[in-house]
C-alpha positions in Angstrom: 15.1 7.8 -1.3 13.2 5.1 -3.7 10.2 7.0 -5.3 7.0 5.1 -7.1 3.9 6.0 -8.4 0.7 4.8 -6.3 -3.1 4.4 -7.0 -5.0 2.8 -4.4 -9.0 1.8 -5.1 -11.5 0.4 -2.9 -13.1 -2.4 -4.9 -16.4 -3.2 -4.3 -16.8 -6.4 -2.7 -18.7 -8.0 -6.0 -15.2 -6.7 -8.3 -12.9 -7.7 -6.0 -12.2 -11.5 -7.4 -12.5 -10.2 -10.5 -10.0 -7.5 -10.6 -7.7 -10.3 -8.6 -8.2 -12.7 -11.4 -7.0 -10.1 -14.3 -4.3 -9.5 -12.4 -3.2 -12.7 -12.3 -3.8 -13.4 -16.0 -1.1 -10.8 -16.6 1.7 -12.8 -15.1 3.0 -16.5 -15.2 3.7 -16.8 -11.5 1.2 -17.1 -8.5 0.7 -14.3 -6.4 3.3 -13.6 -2.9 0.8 -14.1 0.3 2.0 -12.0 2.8 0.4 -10.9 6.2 1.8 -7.7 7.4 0.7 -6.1 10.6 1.9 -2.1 10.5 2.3 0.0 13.4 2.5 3.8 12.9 4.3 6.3 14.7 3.9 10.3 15.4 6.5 12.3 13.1 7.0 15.5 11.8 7.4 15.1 8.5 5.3 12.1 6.6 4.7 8.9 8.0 6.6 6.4 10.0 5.6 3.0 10.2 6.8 -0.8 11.8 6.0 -3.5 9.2 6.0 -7.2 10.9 5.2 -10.0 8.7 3.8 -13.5 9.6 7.3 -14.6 9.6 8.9 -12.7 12.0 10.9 -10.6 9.8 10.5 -6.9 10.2 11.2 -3.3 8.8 11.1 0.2 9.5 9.2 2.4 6.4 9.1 5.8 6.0 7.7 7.9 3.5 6.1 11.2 2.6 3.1 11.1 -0.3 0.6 13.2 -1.1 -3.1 12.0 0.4 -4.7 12.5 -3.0 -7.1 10.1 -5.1 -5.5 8.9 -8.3 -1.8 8.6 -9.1 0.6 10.0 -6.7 4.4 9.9 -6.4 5.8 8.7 -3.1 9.6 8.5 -1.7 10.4 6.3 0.5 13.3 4.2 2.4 12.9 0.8 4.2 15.2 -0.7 6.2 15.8 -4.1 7.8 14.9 -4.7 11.4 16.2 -7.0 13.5 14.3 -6.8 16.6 11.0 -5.3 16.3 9.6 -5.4 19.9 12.6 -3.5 21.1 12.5 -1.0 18.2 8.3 -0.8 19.0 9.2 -0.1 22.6 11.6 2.9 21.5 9.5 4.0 19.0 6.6 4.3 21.2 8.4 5.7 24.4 10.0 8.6 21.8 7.4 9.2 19.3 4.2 7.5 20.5 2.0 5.0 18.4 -0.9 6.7 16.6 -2.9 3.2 14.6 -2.3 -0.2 13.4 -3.1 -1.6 10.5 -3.5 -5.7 9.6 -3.8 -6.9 6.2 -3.5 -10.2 4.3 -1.8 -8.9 1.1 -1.8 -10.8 -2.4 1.4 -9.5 -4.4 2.0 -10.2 -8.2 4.5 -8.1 -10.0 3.3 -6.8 -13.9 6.6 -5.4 -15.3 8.1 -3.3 -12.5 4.6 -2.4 -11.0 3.7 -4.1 -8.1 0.4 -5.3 -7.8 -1.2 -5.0 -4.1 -4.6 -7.1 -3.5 -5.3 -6.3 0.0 -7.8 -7.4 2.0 -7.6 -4.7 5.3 -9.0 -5.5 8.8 -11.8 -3.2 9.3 -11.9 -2.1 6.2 -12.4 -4.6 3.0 -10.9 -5.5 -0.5 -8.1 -2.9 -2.2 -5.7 -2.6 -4.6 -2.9 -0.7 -4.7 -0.4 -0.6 -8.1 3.1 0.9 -7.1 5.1 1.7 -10.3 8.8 1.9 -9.6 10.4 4.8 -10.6 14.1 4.8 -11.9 16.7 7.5 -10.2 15.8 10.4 -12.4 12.3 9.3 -14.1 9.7 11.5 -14.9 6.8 11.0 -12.6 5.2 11.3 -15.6 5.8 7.7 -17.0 4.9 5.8 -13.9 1.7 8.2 -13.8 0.8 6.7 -17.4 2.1 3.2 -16.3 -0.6 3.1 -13.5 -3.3 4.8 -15.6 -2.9 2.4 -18.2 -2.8 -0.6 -15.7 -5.7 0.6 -13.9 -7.7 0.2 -17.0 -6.7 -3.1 -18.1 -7.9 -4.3 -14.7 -11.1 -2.6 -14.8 -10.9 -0.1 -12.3 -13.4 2.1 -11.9 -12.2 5.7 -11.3 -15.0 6.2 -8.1 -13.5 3.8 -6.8 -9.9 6.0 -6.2 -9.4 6.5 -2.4 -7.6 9.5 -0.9 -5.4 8.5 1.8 -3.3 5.9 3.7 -5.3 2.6 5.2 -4.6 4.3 8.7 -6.6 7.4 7.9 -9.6 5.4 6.6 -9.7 3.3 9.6 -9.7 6.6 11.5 -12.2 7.8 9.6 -14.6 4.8 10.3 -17.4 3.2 7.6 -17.8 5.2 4.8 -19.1 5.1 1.5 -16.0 3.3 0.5 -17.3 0.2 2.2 -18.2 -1.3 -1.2 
């Protein structure tokens, strides 16, 4: 399985351009707009999710992390799907659907971190840094990747969220509303 390094921040709706905007300083390319709609699945071990994007494309995402604040390491494998209604319709009868999560998600890519701005239905303004781990690295470096990233965007570290987007949904409003 792939593994990176994740932090993922609610940012406070007044911070939220501004983080966006030092992101985008740090490359030369404009940010990937992508709408993904994810729909997650009952399983025994980590999560499962269908991703569908505004295109029609589609893939199948699992991946086990730990639902901590701050930097975490998760693995995970994605694969191609070809028909995602069928697949739903299997995945449901077998395993049942447990949420949904919609988000309009601004990529930019700072090195080999990927740089999530997402703004999550029901939920507000994140961003989410995945460093990509090489086979064999030290979670270590992409834990001092992120760190150092999260910094030069002026994250504030209250502002860490535990969690995947599904469980905060669950969880309804919160002090992370920003």
């Amino acid at each position: 399985m792939a593994r990176n390094v994740e932090i993922k921040a609610k940012l406070p709706t007044a911070h939220a351009e501004r983080v966006a905007a030092r992101a985008q300083a740090l490359v030369m390319a404009d940010p990937q707009v992508l709408h993904q709609d994810d729909t997650f699945y009952a399983c025994a071990r980590g999560r499962l999710k269908l991703r569908r994007f505004a295109d029609g494309t589609a893939e199948l995402i699992a991946y086990r992390r730990p639902d901590l604040a701050g930097p975490k390491t998760s693995s995970y494998l994605r694969t191609p799907v070809a028909d995602a209604d069928d697949l739903h319709a299997a995945l449901d009868a077998a395993c049942g659907a447990v949420g949904r999560v919609r988000k309009r998600r601004r990529v930019v890519l700072v090195g080999r971190t990927r740089v999530h701005l997402d703004e999550v239905e029901g939920l507000g303004c994140f961003l989410e840094l995945e460093v990509v781990l090489r086979d064999g690295e030290p979670e270590c470096d992409g834990i001092d990747e992120a760190e150092a990233l999260m910094l030069r965007l002026g994250v504030e570290p209250t502002w860490l969220v535990e969690g995947a987007y599904l469980d905060l949904l669950a969880a309804g409003p919160s002090d992370h509303q920003g």
